[in-house]
C-alpha positions in Angstrom: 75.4 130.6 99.6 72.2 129.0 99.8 70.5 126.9 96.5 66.9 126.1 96.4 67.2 123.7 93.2 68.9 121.3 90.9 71.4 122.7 88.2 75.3 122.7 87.5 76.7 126.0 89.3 79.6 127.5 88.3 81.4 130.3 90.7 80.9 128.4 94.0 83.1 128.9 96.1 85.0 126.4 97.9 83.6 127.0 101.3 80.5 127.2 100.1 80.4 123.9 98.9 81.9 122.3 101.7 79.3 123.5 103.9 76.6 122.0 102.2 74.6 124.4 100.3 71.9 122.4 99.6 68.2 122.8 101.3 68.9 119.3 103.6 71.6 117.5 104.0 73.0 115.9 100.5 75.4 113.1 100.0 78.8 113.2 98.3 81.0 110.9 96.4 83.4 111.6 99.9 80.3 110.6 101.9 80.0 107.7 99.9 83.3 106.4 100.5 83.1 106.9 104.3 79.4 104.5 104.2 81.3 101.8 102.2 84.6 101.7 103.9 83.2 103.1 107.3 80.1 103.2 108.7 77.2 105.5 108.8 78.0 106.8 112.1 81.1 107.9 110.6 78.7 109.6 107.7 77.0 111.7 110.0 80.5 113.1 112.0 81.5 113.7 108.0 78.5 116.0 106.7 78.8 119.9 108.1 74.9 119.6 107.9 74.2 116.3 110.0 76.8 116.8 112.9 76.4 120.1 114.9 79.6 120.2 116.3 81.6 120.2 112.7 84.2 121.7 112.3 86.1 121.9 108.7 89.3 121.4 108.0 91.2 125.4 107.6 94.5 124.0 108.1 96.3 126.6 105.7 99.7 124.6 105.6 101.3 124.0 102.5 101.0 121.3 100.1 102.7 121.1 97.0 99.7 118.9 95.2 97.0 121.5 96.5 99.0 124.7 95.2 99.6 123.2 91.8 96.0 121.9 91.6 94.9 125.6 92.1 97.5 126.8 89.4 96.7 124.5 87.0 93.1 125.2 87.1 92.9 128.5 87.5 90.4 128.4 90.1 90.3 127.8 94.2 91.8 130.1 96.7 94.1 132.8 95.5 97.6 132.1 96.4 99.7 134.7 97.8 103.8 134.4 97.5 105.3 135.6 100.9 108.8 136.6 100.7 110.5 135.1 104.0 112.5 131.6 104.3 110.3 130.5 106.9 107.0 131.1 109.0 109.2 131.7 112.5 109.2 135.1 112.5 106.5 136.7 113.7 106.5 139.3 110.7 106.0 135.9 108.4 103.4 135.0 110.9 101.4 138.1 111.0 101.6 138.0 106.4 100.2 134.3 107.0 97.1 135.3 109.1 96.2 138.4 107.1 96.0 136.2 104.0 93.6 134.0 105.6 91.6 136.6 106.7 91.2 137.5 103.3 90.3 134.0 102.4 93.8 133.5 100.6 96.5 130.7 100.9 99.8 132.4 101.8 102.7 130.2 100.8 107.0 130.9 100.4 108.4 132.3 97.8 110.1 128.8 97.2 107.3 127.1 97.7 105.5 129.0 94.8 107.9 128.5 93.2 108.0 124.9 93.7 104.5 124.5 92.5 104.5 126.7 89.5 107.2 124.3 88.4 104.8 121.1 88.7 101.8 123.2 87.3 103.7 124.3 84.0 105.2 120.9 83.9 101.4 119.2 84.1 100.9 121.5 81.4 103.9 121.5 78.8 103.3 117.4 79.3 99.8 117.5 78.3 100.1 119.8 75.5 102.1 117.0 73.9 100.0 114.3 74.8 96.9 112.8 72.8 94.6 114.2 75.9 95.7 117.8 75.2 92.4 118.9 75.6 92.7 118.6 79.1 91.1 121.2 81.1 90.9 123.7 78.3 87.5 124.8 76.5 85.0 124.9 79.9 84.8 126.0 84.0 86.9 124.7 86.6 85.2 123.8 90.3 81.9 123.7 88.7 79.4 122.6 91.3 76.4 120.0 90.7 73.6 119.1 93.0 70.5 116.6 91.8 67.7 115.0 93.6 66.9 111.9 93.1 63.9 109.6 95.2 63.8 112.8 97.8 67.0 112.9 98.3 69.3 115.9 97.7 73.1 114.7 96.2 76.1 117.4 95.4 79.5 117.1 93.3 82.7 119.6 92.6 84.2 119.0 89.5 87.6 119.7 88.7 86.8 120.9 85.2 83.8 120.4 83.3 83.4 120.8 79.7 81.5 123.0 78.1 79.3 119.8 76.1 78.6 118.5 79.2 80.3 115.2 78.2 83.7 115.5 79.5 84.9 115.7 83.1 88.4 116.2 83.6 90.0 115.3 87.7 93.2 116.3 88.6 95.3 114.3 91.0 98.4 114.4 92.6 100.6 112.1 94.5 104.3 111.2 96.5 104.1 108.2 94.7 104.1 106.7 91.2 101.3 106.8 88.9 103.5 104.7 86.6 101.3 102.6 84.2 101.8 99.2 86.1 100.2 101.0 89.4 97.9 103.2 88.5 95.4 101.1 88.5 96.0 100.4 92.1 96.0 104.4 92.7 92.7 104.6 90.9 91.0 101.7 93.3 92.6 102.8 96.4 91.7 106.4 95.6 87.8 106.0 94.7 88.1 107.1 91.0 85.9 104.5 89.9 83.1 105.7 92.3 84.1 109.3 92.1 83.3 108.9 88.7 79.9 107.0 88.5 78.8 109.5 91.3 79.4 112.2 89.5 78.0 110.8 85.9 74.9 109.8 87.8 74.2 113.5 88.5 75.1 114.4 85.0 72.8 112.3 83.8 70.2 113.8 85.8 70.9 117.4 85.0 71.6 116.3 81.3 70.1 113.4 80.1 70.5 113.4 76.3 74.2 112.9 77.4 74.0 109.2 79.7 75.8 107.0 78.1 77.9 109.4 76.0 80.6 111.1 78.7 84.5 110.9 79.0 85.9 110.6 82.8 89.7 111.0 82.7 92.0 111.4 85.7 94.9 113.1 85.2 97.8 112.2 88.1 100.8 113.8 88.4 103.7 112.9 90.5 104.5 115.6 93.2 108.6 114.6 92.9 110.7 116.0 90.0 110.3 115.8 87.4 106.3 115.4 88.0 105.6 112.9 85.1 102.3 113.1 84.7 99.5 110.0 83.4 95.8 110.1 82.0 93.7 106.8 82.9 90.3 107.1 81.0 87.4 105.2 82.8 86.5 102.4 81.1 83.1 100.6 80.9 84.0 97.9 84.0 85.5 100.9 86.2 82.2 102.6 85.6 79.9 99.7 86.2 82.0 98.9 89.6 81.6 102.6 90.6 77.8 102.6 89.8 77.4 99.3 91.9 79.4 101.2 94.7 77.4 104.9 94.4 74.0 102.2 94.3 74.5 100.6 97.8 75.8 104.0 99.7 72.6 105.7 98.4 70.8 102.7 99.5 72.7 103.1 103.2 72.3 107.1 103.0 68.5 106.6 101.8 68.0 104.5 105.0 69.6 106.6 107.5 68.0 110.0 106.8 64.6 108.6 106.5 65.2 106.3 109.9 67.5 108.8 111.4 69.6 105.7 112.9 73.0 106.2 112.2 74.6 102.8 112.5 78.1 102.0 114.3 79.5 98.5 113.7 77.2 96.7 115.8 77.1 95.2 118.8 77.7 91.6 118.1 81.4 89.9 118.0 83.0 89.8 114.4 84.4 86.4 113.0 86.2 87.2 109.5 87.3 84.8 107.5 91.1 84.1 107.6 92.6 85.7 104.1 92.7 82.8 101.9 96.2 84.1 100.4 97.9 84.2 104.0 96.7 80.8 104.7 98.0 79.4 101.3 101.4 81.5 101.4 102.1 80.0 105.2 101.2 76.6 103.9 103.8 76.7 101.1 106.1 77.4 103.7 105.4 74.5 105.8 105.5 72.1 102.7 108.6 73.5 101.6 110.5 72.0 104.8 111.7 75.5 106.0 110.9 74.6 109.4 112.3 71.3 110.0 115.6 71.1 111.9 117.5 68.7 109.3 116.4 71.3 106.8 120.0 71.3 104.8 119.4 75.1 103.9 119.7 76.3 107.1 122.6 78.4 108.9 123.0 78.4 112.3 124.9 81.0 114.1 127.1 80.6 117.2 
């Protein structure tokens, strides 16, 4: 699938969207990440339209997160349920490639299982929660792509609402999205620039809505019994994630227009020591855990 325009798609496939759609190469919130944490050489490698020798990622093996995501939603890959213990026979092997051929996930019986549980937990939690309008009442994997100063920009949303002023982003995890932490989740994961990336294109597409949208991430954990937390973004998480979207448009805007895909350079790096290392060791030595008439100290043999 080709598009030759700005708009909010709905349909796309997966695959399409991975493979970049757009008429040149557009950035991502995905890209964006990689130019801030990365570099832009890195960028390049990343986008299935800048590097020639791409290749995406079709590994078909199972994860739990993935499977649920796609029951939950109701959109994504279909999922086939294959009825063998394991993939070592070649019978499960052969039901496993003829899925993919037909562009489906195949996945055990037990793992389906598995991950129907943790989808119709998700949902039986979120029903009784305030946010129980959670992906209901608009399109799943909705697609949008914007232009903005000549260049082209693209976003998949979990779930979109139907206003336009509502974006709903499923996430799983191994670990705890326990109130204490998920805030640490959110700023490790990107949600704050996830967001802003994706409201910039909103506001774009729709501008009598800037200003006006709800971006909630829903996290669930993959372990029974898969409690599940909301986190709305707030005002300072947006204005962090719009600083961050800023400056890897800036690097991205630079880079196409140049062509010069910078590395880290070619100079030696001097970083400054980590001021709460320096401070923990000092405490240390003040606290005479190093000198030998240091009565706390237990010497063996």
């Amino acid at each position: 699938m080709r598009i030759d325009k700005p708009g909010i798609y709905c349909g796309i496939s997966e695959a399409d969207y991975r493979a970049d759609p757009c008429p040149v190469p557009s950035l991502t919130q995905s890209l964006c990440k990689i130019a801030l944490e990365r570099s832009m050489r890195s960028v390049r490698t990343a986008s299935p339209s800048l590097n020639p020798n791409f290749e995406p990622d079709d590994d078909t093996k199972f994860d739990l997160g993935n499977t649920a995501h796609t029951m939950l939603l109701g959109r994504g890959k279909d999922i086939v349920a294959i009825d063998f213990p394991d993939w070592k026979t070649k019978a499960a092997k052969e039901a496993r490639e003829a899925a993919a051929a037909e562009g489906k996930i195949a996945v055990l019986a037990e793992q389906h299982v598995r991950a129907a549980v943790m989808a119709a937990e998700a949902r039986a939690q979120l029903d009784r929660h305030e946010d129980r309008d959670a992906f209901t009442g608009g399109n799943a994997e909705v697609m949008i792509a914007w232009q903005e100063d000549g260049i082209w920009c693209r976003a998949l949303i979990d779930w979109l609402h139907e206003d336009l002023r509502t974006v709903d982003d499923f996430k799983t995890t191994g670990m705890s999205v326990a109130p204490h932490v998920i805030g640490f989740r959110a700023l490790n994961g990107g949600w704050d620039l996830q967001a802003a990336f994706i409201s910039r294109g909103l506001d774009v597409l729709d501008p009598t809505g800037a200003g006006r949208r709800r971006f909630r991430f829903i996290a669930q954990e993959t372990d029974p019994p898969h409690d599940l937390a909301v986190m709305h973004m707030t005002k300072p998480w947006m204005t962090m994630g719009a600083k961050k979207v800023s400056a890897a448009m800036t690097l991205w805007r630079a880079a196409t227009k140049t062509s010069r895909w910078a590395g880290y350079g070619n100079r030696p790096m001097t970083p400054e020591y980590p001021a709460y290392q320096e401070k923990s060791w000092l405490e240390r030595e003040l606290s005479g855990e190093f000198e030998n008439n240091n009565p706390d100290l237990i010497f063996a043999g």
